[in-house]
Structures are given as C-alpha cells and as structure tokens.
C-alpha positions in Angstrom: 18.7 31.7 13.5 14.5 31.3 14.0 12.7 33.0 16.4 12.8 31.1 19.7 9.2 30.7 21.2 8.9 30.6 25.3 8.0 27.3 26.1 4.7 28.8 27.9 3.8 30.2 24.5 3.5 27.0 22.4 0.4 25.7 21.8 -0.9 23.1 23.0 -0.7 20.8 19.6 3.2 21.3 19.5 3.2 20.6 23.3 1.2 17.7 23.0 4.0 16.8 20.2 7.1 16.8 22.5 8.1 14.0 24.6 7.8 14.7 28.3 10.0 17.4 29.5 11.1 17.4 33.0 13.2 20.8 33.8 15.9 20.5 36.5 18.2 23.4 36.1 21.1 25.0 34.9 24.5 25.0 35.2 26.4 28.1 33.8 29.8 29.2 33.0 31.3 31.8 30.7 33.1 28.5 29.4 30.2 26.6 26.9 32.0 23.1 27.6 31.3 23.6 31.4 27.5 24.6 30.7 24.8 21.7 32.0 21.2 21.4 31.7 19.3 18.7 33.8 16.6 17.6 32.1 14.6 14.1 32.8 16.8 13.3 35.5 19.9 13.6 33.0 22.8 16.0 32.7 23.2 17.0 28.4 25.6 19.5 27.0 25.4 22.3 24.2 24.5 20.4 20.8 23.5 17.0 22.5 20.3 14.8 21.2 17.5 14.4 23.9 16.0 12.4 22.4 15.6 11.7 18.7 14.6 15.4 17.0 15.2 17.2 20.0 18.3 18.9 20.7 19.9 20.9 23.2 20.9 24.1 21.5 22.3 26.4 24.0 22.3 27.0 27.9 21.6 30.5 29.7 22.0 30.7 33.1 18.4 29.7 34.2 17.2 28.2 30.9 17.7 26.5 27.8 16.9 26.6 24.2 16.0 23.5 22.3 15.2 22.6 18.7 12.8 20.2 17.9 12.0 19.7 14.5 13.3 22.9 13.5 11.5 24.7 15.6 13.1 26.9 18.1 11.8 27.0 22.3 13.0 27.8 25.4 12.6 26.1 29.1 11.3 26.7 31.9 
C-alpha cells in the first residue's frame, strides 16, 4: 500500500483540496466491523465513502487513515 502522510504533514495545496474535515474520535475493537470514526458529526465504517473521492480506509484506536484521490493520510 502507499505511504500514508500525517495529516499535519500535507501541504497546504492538498489541504486546501479536501473538503472540510471535522475529527470526532474513535471507536476501537479488535473486531473491524465494530470499529467507528466520527467525522463531520457522522459515524462511517472501514471502506465507507465520505464524501465522493474520499474514503475511510482503516481505524486505529485514536485515528484514522483515509484515501483521497489515491493519496494516503491520517487524522488527527
């Protein structure tokens, strides 16, 4: 899989790129279908669509990595 950039390391042009991105939390479990990331005021699961070209990849216990236009970043 690519590299996955911190989302504190993009620049600001691919920042400026993403729709707003309002981080909530985590939930964890050992079990991926019990895994939740708030984001925006929503709840979305491994391998949902954010929004169109953004996806929600995977879900660690205090962050998240998502791919948006094939590129690779995690929150916070």
């Amino acid at each position: 899989p690519a590299a996955v950039t911190p989302w504190r390391d993009l620049t600001e042009a691919q920042r400026r790129d993403l729709p707003a991105l309002a981080f909530g939390g985590t939930v964890y479990s050992d079990q991926r279908s019990a895994r939740m990331l708030v984001l925006n005021g929503r709840v979305f699961r491994e391998g949902e669509t954010i929004v169109p070209d953004l996806v929600l990849e995977e879900i660690g216990p205090r962050s998240a990595v998502l791919r948006w236009r094939g590129e690779r970043f995690s929150l916070p």
